[in-house]
Backbone as CSV, one residue per row, in Angstrom:
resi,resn,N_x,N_y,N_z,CA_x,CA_y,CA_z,C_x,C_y,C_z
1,UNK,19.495,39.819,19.657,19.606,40.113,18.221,18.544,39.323,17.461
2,UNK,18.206,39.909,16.247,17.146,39.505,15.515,17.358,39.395,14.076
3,UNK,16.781,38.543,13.549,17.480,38.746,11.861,16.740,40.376,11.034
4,UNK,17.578,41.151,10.355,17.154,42.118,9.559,15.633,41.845,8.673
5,UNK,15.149,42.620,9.129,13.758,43.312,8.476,13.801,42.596,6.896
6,UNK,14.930,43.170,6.432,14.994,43.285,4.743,15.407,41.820,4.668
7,UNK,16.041,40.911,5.388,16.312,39.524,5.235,14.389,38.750,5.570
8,UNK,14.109,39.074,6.887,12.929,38.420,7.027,11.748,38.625,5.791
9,UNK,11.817,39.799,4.500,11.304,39.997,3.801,11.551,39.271,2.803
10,UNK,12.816,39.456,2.527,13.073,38.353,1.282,12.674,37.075,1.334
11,UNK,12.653,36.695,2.725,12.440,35.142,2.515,10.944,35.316,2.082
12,UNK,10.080,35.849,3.190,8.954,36.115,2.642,8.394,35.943,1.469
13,UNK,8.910,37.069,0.776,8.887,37.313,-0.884,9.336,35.881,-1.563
14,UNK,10.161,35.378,-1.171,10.694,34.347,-2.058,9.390,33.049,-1.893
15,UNK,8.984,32.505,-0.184,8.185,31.923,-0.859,6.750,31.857,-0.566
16,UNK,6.214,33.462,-0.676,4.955,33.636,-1.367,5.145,33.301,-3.037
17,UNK,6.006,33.173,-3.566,6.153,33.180,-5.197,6.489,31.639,-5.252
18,UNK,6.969,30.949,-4.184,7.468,29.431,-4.604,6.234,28.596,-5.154
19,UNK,6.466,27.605,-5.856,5.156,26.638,-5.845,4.980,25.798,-4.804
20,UNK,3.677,25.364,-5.064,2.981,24.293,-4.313,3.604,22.723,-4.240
21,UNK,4.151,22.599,-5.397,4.498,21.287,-6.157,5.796,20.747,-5.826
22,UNK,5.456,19.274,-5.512,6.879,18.845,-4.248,8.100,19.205,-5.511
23,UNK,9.413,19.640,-4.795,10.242,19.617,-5.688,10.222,20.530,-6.535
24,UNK,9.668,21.698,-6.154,9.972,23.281,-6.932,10.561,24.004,-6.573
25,UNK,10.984,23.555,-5.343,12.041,24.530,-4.698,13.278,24.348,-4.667
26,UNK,14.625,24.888,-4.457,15.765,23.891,-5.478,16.124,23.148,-4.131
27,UNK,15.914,23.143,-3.096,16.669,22.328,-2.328,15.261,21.481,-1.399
28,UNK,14.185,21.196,-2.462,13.280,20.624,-1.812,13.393,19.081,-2.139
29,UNK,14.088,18.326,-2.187,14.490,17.218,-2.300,12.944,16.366,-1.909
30,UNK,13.585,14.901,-2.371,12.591,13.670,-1.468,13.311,13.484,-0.502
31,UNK,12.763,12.996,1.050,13.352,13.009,1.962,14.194,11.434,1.606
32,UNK,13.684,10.784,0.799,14.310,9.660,1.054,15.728,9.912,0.521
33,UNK,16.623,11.028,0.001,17.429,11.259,-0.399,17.541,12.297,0.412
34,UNK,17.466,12.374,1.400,17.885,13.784,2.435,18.014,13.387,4.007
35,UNK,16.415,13.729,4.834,16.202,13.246,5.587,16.663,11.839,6.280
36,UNK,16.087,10.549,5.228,16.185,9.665,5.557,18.029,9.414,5.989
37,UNK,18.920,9.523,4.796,20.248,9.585,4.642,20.572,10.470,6.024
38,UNK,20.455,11.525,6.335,20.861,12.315,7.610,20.789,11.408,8.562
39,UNK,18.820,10.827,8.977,18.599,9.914,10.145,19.578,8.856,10.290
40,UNK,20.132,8.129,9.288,20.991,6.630,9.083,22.463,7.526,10.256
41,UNK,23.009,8.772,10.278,24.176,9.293,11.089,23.466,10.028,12.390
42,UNK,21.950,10.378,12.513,22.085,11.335,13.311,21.588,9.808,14.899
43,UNK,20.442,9.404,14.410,19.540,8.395,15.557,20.736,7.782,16.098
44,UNK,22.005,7.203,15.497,22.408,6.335,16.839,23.121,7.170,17.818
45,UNK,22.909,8.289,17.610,23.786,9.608,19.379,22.405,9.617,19.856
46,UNK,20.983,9.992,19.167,20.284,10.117,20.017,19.557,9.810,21.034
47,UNK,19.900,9.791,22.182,19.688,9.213,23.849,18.347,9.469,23.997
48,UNK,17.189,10.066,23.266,16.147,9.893,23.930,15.644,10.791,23.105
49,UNK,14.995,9.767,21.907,14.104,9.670,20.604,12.980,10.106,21.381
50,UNK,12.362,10.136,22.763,10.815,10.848,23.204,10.590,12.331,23.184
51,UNK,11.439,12.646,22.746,11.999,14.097,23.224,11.484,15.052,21.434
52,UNK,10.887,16.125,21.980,10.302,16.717,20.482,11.234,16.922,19.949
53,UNK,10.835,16.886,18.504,12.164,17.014,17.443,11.731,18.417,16.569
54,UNK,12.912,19.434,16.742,12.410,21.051,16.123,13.369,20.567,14.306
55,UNK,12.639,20.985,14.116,13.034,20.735,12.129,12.993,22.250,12.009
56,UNK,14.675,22.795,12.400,14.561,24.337,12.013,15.008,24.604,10.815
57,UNK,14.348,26.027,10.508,14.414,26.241,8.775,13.734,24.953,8.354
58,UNK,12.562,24.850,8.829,11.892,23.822,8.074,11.268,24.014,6.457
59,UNK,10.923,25.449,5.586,10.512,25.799,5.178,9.277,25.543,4.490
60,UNK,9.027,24.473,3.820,7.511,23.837,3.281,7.055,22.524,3.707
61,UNK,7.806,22.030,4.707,7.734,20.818,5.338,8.237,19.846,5.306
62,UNK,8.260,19.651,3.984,8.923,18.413,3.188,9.404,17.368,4.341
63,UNK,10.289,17.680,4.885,11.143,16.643,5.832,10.360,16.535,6.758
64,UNK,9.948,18.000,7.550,9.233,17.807,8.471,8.579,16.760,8.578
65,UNK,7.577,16.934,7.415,6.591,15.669,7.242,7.314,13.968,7.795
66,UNK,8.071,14.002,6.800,9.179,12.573,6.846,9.485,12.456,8.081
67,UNK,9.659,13.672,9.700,10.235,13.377,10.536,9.357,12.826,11.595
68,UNK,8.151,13.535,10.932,7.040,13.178,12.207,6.851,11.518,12.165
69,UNK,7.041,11.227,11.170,6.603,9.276,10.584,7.775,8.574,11.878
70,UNK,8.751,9.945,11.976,9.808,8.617,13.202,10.010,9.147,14.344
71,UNK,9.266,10.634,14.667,9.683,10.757,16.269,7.939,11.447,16.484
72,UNK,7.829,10.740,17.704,6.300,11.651,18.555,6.049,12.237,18.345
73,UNK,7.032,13.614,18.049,6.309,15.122,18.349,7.454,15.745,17.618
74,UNK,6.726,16.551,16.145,7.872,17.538,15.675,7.093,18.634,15.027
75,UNK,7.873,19.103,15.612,7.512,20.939,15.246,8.658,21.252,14.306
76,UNK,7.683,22.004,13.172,8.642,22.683,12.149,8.398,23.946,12.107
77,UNK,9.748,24.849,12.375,9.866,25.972,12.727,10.416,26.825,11.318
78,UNK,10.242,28.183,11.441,10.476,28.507,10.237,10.370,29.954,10.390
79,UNK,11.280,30.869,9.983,11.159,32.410,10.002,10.259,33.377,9.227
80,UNK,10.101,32.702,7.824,8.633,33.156,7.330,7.674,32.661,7.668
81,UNK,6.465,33.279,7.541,5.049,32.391,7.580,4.417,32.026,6.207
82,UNK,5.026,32.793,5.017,4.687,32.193,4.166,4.990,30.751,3.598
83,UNK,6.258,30.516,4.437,6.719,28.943,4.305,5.830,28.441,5.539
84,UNK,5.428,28.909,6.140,4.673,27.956,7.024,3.435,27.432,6.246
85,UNK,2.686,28.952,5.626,1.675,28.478,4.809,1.595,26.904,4.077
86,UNK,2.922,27.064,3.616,2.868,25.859,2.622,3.410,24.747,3.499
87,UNK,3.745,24.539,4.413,4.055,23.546,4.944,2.528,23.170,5.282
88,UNK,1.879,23.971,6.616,0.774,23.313,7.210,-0.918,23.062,5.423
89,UNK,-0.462,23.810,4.439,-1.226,23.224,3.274,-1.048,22.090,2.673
90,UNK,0.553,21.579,2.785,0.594,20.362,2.599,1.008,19.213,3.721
91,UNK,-0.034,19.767,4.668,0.150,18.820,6.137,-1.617,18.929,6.456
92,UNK,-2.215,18.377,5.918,-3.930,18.753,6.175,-4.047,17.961,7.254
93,UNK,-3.467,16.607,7.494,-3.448,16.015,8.752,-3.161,16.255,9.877
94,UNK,-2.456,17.390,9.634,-1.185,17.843,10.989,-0.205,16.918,11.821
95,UNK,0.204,15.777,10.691,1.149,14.992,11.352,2.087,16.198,12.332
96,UNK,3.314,17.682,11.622,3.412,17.736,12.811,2.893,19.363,13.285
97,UNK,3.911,19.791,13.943,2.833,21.290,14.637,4.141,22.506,13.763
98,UNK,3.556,23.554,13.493,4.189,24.405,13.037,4.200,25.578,13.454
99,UNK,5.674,26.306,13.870,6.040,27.098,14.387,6.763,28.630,13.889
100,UNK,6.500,29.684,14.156,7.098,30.924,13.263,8.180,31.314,14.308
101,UNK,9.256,31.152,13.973,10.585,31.505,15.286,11.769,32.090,14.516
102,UNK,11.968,33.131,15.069,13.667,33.965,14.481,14.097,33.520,15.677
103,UNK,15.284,31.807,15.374,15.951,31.410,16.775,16.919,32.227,16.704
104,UNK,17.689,33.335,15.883,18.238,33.756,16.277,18.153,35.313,17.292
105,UNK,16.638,35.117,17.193,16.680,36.483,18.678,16.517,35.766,19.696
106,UNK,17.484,36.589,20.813,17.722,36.538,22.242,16.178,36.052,22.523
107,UNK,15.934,35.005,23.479,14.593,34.565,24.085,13.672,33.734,23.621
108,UNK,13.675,33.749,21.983,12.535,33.317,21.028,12.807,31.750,21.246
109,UNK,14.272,30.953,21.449,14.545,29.966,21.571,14.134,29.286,22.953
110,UNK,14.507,30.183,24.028,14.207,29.799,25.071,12.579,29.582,25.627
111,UNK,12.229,30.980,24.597,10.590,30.340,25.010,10.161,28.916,24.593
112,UNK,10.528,28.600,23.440,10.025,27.416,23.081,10.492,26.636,23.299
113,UNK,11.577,26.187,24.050,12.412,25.344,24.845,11.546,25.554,26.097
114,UNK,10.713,26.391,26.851,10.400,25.815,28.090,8.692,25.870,27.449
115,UNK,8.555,25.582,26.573,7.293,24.970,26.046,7.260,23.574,25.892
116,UNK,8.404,23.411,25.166,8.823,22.103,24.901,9.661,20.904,25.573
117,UNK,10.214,21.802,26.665,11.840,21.364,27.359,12.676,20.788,26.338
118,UNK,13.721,20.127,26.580,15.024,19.474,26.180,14.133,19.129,24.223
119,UNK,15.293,19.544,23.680,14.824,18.804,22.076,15.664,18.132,20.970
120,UNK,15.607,17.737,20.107,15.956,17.170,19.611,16.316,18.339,18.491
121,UNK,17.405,18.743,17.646,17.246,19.237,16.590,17.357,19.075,15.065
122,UNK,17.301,19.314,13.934,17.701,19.072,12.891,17.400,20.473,12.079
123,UNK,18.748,20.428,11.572,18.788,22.251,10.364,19.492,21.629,9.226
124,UNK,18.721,21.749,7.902,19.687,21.753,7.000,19.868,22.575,6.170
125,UNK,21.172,23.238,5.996,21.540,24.128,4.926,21.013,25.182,5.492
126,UNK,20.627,26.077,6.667,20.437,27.328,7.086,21.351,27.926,7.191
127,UNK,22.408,27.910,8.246,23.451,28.899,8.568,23.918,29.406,7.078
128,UNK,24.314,28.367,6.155,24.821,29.603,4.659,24.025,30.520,4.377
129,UNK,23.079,30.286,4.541,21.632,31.131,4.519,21.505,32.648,5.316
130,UNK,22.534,32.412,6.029,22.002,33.471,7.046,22.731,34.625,7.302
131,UNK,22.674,35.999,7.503,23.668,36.700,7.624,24.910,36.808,8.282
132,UNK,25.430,36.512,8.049,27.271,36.243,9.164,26.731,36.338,10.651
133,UNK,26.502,37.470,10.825,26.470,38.390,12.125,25.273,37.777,13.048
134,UNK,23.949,36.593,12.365,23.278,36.071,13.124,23.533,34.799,13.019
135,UNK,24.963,34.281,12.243,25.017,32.317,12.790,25.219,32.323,13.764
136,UNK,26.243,32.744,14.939,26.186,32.390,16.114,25.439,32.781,17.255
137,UNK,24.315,33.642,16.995,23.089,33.989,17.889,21.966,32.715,17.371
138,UNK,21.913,32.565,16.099,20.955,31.270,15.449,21.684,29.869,16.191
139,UNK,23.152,29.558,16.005,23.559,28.128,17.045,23.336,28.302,18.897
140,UNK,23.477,29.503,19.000,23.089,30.252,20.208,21.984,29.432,20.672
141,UNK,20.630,29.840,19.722,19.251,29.428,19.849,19.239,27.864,19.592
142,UNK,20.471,27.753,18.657,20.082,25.548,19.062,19.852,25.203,20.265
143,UNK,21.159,25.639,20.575,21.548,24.938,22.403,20.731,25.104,23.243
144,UNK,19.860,26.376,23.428,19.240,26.763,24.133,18.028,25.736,24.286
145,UNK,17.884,25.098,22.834,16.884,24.126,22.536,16.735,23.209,22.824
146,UNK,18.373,22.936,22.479,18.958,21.486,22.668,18.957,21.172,24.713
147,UNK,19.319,22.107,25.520,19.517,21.730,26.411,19.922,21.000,27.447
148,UNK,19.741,19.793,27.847,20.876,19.263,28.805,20.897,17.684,27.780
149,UNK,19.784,17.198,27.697,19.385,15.939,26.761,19.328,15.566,24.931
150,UNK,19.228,16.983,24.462,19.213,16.819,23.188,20.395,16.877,22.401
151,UNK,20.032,15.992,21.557,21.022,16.332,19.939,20.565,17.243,18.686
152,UNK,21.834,17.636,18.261,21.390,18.071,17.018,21.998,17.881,16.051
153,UNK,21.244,17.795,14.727,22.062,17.180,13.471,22.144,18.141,12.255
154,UNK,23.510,18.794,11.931,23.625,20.285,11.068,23.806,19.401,9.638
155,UNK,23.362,20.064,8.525,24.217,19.780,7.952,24.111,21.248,7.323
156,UNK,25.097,21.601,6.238,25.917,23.003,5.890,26.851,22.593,4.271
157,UNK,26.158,23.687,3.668,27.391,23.302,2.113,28.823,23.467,2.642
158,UNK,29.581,22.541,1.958,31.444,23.194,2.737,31.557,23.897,1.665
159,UNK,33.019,24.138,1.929,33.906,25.323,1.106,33.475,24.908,-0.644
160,UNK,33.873,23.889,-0.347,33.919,23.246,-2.053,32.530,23.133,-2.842
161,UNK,31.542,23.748,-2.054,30.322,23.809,-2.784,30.516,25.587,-3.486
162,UNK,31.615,26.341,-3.401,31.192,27.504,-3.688,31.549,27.691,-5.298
163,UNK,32.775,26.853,-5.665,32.701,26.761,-7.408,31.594,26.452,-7.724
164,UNK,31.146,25.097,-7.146,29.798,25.087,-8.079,28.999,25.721,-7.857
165,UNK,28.128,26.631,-6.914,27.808,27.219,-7.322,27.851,28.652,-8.153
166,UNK,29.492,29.313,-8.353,29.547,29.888,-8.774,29.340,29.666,-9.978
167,UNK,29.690,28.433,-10.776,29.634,27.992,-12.264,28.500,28.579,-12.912
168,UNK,27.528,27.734,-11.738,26.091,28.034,-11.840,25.405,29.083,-12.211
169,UNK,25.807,30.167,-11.350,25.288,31.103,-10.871,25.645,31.963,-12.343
170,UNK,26.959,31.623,-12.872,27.258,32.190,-13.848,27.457,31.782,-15.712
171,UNK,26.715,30.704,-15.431,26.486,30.401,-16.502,25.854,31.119,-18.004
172,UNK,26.223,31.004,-19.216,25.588,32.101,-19.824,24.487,32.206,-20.229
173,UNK,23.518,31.068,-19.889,22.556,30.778,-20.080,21.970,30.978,-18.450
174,UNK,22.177,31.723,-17.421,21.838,32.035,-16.165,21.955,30.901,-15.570
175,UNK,21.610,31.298,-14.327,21.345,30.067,-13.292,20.103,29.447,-13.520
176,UNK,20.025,27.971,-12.938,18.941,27.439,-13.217,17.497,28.051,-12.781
177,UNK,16.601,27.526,-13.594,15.442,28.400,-13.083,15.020,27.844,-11.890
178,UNK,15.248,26.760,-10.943,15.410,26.770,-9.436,16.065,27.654,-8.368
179,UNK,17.504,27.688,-9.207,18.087,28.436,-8.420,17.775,30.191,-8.718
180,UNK,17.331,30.627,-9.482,17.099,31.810,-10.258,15.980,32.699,-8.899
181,UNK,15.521,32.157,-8.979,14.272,33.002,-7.334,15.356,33.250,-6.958
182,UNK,16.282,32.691,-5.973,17.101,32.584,-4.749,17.812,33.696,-4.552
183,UNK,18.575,34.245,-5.961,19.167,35.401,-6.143,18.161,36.510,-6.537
184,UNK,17.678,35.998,-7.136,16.284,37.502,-7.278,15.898,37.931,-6.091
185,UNK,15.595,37.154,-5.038,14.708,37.606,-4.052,16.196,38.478,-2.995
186,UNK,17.422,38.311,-3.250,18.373,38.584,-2.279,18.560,38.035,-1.207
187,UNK,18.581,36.238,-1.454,19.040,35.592,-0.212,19.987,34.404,-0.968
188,UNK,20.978,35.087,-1.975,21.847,34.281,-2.201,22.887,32.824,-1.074
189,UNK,22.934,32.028,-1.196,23.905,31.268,-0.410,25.293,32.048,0.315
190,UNK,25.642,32.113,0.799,27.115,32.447,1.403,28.203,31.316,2.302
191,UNK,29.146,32.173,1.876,29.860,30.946,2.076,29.854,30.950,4.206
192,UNK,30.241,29.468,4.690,31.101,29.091,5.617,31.251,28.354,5.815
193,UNK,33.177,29.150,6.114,33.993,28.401,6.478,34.018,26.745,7.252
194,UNK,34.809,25.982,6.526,34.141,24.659,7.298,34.446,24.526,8.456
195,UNK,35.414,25.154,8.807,35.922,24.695,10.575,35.526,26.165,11.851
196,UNK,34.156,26.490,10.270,33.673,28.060,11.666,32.306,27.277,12.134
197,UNK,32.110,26.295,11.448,30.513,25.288,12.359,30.957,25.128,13.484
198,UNK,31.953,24.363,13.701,32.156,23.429,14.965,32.706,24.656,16.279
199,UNK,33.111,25.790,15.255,33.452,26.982,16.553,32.569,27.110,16.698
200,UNK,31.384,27.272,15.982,29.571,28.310,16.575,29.177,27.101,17.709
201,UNK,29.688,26.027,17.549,28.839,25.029,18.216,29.424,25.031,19.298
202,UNK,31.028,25.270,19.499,31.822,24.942,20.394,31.337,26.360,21.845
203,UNK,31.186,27.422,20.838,30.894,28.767,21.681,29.785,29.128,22.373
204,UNK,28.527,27.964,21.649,27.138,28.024,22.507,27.631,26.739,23.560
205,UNK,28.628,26.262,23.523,27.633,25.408,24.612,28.074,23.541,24.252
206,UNK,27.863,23.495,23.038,27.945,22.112,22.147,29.280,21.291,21.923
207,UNK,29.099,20.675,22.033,30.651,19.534,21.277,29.984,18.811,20.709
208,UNK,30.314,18.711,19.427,31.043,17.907,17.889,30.729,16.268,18.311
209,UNK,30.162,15.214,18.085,30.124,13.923,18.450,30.657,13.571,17.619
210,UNK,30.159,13.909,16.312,30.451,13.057,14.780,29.818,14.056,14.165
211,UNK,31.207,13.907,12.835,31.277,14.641,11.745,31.347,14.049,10.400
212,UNK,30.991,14.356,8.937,31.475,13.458,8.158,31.018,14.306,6.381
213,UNK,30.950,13.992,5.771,31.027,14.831,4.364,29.183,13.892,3.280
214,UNK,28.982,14.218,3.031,27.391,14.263,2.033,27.272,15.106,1.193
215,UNK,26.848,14.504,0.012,26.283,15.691,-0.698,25.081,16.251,-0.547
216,UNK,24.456,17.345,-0.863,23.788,18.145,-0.542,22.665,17.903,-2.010
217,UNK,21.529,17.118,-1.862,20.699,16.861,-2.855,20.341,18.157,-3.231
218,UNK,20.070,18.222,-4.117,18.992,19.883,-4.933,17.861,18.620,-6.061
219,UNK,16.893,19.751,-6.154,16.123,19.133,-7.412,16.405,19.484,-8.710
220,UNK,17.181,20.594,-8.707,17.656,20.754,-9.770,18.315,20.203,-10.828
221,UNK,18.541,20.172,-12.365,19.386,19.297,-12.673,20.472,20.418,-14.034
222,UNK,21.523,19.565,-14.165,22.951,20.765,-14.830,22.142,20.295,-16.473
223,UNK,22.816,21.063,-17.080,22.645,20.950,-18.644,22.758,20.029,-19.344
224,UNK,23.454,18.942,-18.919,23.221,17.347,-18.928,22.494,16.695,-19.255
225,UNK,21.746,17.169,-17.795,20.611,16.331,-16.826,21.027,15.673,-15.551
226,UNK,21.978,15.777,-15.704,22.350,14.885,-14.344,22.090,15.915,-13.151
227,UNK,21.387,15.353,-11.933,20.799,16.258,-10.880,22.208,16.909,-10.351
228,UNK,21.810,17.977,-9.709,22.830,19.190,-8.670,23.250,18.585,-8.041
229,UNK,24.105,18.305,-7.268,24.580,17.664,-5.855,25.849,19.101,-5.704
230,UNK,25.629,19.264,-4.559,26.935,20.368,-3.875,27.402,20.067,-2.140
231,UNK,28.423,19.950,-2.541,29.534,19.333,-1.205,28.935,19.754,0.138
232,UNK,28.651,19.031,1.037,28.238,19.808,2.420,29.076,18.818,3.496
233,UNK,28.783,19.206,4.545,29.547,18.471,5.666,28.413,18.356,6.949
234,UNK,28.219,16.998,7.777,27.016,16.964,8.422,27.566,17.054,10.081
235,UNK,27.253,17.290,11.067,27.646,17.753,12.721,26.845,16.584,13.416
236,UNK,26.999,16.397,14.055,25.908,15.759,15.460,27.053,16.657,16.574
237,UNK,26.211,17.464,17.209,26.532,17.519,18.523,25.496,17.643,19.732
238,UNK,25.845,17.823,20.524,25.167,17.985,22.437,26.249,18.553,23.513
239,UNK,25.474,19.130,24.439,26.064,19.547,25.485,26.460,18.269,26.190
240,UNK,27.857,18.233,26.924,27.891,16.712,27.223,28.408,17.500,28.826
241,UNK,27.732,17.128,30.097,28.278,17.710,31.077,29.368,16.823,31.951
């Protein structure tokens, strides 16, 4: 299975139109409020930091960047290429290597797993992202990644992020103009269920190490000013034989 045509377009569409400029995208955070915070739960499971690290749904790099500063070798993978564009434009160095992969088709994972062998993973906020019918072919493609040695570190909006964004979304003054692309382009958020992660993980292959609750930075900020934050819940798991 493969993600839909009309999904791989939208993303497309969405960010050929994104900007260049760190923090235009609503969930383009500073890593030191993302990344970094994830690394503090994910590094002490991980048994063997030598091991490439895939930053899936990487989209403009952002983290990527941040991840290469702490592991050897990371590839940021990504289903458009127009987000690749902007990742490897704002990577002129090539701290790390960038990759175009729908992990959720049959093979696409495995090839790059025996490119790479055993890996390390990190996804944030994809599966809401994604059409029902390809999260568990997309956790499918973790494991496949992950393989006998690697970890991976999810994190995912929970249930309780869906008021707010409905508030949002419906505000009468619209949604924010961050969040405003997101629904234009037709790749609104969707919900899941919090206790359907640990089944996708449980059904490829994976067990659950540690679990625990974060908010979910955005750059966005409410009518206030005070920045977005929306409820998520973070995974570490591995195949443990």
């Amino acid at each position: 299975m493969s993600v839909a045509s009309r999904y791989r377009e939208a993303w497309e569409g969405f960010w050929r139109e994104a900007p260049d400029e760190p923090g235009g995208v609503f969930w383009d955070a500073d890593p030191r409020v993302t990344a970094a915070v994830h690394l503090a739960y994910f590094e002490p499971h991980v048994t063997d930091p030598g091991l490439a690290l895939v930053d899936l749904g990487c989209g403009n790099g952002t983290q990527t960047r941040y991840l290469a500063d702490r592991f050897p070798h990371v590839v940021g993978a990504d289903l458009a290429a127009a987000a690749l564009d902007h990742a490897r434009r704002a990577d002129p160095a090539g701290q790390a290597t960038y990759r175009l992969l729908d992990a959720a088709e049959k093979g696409a994972a495995e090839t790059l797993h025996a490119e790479l062998g055993d890996a390390n993973v990190y996804m944030r906020g994809v599966l809401h992202q994604c059409e029902p019918a390809d999260r568990q072919p997309l956790v499918d493609g973790i494991a496949a990644l992950v393989g006998e040695r690697g970890r991976v570190f999810l994190v995912e909006l929970s249930e309780a992020a869906r008021p707010v964004l409905g508030s949002l979304a419906q505000s009468p003054a619209g949604p924010p103009p961050k969040l405003a692309p997101i629904f234009r382009h037709g790749i609104a958020p969707g919900e899941v269920a919090d206790d359907a992660v640990p089944a996708y993980l449980r059904t490829a292959g994976l067990t659950v190490l540690a679990s625990g609750e974060l908010p979910l930075i955005t750059t966005e900020s409410a009518p206030d000013g005070t920045r977005i934050e929306l409820p998520s819940k973070w995974l570490v798991a591995a195949r443990v034989m």
